[in-house]
Chimera marker file (.cmm) of the C-alpha trace (Angstrom):
<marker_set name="trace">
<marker id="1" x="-59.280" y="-173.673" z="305.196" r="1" g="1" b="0" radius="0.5"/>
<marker id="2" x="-57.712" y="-171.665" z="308.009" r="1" g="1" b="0" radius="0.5"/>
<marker id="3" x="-59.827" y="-168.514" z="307.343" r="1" g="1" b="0" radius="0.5"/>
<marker id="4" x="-63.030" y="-170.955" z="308.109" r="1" g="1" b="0" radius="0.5"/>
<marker id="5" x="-64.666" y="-171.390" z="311.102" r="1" g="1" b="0" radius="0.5"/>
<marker id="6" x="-65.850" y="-175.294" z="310.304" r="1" g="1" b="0" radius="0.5"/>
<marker id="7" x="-62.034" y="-176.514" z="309.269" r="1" g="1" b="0" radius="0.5"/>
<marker id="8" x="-60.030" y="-176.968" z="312.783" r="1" g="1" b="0" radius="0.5"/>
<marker id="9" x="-56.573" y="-178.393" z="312.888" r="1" g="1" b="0" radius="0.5"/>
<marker id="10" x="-53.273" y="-177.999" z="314.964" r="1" g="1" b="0" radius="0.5"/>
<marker id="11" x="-49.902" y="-178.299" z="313.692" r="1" g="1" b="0" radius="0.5"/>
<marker id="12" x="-48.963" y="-181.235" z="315.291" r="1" g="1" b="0" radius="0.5"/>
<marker id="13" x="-52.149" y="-183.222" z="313.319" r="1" g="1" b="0" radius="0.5"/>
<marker id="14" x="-50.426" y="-181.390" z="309.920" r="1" g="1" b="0" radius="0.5"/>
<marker id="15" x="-47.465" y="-183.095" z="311.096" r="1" g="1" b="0" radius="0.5"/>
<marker id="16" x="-48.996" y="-186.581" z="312.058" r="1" g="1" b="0" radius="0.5"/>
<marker id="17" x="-50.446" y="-186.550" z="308.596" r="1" g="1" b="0" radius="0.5"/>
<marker id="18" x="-47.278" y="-185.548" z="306.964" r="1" g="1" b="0" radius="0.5"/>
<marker id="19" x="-45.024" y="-187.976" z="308.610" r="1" g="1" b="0" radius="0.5"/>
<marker id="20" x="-48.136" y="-190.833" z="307.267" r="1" g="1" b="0" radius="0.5"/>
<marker id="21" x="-47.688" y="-189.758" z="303.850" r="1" g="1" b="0" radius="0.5"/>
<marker id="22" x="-43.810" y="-189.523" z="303.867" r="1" g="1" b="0" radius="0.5"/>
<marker id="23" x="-44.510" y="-193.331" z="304.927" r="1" g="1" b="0" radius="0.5"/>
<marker id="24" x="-46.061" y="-193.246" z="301.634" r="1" g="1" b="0" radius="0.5"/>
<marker id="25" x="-43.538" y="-191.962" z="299.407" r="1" g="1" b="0" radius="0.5"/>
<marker id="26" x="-46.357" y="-188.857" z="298.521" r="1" g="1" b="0" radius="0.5"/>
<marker id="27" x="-44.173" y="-186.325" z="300.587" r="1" g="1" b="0" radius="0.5"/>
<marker id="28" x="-40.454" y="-185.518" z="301.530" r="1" g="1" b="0" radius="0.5"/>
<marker id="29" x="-38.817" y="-184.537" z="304.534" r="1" g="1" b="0" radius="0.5"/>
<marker id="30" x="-36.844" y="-181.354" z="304.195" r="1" g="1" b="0" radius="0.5"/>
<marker id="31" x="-36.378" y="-180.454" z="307.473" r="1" g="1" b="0" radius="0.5"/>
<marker id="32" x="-38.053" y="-177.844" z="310.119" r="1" g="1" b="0" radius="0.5"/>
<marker id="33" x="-41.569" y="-178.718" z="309.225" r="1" g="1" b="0" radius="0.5"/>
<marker id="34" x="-41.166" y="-178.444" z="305.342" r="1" g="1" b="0" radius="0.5"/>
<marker id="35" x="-42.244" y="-181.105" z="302.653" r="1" g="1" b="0" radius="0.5"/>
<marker id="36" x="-42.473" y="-181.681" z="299.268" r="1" g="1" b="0" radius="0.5"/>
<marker id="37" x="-44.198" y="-183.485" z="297.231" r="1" g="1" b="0" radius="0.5"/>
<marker id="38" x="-43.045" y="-186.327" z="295.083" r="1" g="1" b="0" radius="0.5"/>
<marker id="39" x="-43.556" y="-187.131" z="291.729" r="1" g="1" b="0" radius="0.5"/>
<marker id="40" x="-45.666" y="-190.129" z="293.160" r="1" g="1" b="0" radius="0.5"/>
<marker id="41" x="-47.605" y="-187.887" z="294.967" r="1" g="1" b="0" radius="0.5"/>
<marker id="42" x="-48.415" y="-185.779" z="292.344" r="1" g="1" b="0" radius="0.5"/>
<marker id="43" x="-49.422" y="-189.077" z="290.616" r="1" g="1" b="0" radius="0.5"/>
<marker id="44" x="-51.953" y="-189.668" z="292.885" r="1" g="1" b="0" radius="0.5"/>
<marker id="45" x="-53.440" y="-186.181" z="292.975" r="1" g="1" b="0" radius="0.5"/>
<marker id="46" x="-53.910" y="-186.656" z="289.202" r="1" g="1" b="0" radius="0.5"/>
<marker id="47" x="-55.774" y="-189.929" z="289.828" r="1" g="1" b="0" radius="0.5"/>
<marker id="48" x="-52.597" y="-191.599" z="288.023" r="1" g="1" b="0" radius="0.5"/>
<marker id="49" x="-51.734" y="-193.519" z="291.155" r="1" g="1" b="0" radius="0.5"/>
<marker id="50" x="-54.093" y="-195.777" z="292.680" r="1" g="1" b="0" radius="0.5"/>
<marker id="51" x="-53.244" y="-195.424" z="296.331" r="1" g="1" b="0" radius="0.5"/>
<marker id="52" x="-54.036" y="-198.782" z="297.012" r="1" g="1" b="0" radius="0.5"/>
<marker id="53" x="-51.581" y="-200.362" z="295.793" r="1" g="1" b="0" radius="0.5"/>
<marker id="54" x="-48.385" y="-198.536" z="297.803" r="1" g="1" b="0" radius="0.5"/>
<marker id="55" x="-46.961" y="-200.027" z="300.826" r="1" g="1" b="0" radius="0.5"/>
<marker id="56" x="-45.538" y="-198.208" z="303.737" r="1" g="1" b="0" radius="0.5"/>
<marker id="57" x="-41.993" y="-198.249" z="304.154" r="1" g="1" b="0" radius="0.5"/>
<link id1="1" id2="2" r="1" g="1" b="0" radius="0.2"/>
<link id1="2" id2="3" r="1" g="1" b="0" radius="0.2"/>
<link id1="3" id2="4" r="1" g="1" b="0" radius="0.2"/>
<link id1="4" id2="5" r="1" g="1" b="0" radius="0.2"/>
<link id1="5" id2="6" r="1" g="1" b="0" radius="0.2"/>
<link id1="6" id2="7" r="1" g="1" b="0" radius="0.2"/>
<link id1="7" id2="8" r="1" g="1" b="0" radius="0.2"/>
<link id1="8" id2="9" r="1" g="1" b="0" radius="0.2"/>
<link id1="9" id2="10" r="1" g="1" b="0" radius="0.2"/>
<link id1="10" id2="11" r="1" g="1" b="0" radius="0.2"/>
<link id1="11" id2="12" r="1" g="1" b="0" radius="0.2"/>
<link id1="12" id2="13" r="1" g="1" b="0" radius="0.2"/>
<link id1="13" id2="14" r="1" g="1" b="0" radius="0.2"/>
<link id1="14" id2="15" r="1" g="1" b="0" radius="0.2"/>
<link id1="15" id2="16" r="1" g="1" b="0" radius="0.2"/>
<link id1="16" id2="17" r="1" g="1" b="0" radius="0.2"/>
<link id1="17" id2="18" r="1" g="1" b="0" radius="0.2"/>
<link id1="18" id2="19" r="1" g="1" b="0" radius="0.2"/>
<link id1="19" id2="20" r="1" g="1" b="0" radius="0.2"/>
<link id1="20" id2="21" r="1" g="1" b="0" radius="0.2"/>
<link id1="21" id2="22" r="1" g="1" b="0" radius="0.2"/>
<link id1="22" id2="23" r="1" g="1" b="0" radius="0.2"/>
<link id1="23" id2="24" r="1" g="1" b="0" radius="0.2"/>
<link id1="24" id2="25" r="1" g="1" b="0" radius="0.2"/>
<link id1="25" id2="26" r="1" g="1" b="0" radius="0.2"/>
<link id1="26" id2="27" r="1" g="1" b="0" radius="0.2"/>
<link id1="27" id2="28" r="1" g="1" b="0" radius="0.2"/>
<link id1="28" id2="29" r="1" g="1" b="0" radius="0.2"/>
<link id1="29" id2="30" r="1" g="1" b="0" radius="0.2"/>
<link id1="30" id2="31" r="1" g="1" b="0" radius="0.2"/>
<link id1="31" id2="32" r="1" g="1" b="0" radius="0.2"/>
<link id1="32" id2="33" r="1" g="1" b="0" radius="0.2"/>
<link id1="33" id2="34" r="1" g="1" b="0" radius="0.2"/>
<link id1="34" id2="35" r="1" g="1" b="0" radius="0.2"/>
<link id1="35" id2="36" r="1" g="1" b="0" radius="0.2"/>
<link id1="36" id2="37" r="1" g="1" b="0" radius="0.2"/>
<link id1="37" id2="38" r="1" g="1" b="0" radius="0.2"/>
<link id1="38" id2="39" r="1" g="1" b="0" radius="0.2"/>
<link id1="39" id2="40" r="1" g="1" b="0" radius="0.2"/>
<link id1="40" id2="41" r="1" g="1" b="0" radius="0.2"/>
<link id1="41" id2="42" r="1" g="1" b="0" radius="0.2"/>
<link id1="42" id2="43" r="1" g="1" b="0" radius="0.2"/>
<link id1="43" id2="44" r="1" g="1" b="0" radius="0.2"/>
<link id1="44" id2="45" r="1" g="1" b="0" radius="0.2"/>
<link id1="45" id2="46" r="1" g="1" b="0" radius="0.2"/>
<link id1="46" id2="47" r="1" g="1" b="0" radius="0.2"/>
<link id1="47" id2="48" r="1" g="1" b="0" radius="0.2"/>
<link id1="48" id2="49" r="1" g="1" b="0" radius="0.2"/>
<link id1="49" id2="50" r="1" g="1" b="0" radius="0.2"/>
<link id1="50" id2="51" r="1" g="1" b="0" radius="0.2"/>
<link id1="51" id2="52" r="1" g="1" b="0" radius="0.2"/>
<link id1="52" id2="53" r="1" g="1" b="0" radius="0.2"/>
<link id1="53" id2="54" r="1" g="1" b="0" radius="0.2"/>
<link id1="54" id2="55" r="1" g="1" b="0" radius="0.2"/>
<link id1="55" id2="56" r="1" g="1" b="0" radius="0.2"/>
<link id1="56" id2="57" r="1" g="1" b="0" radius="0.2"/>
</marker_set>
């Protein structure tokens, strides 16, 4: 996506989107701009986890 001229995106939107999915439980806060994913998150990018159905916290 960054090597294409029709994708556009700043950091700070990564981030905004990060910090929604942490929310989530999908990601994890490390620290200095890192996350990881959770084993919820890799649910739902299996199509095991119906995203529906989580709540923010």
């Amino acid at each position: 996506m960054a090597d294409s001229d029709r994708v556009r995106f700043s950091r700070q939107h990564i981030n905004a989107r990060c910090k929604t999915l942490v929310t989530y439980r999908l990601l994890i806060h490390l620290g200095n701009g890192v996350y990881d994913i959770t084993r919820e998150g890799k649910q739902y990018l299996t199509g095991e986890l119906d995203a529906r159905n989580l709540g923010a916290e």
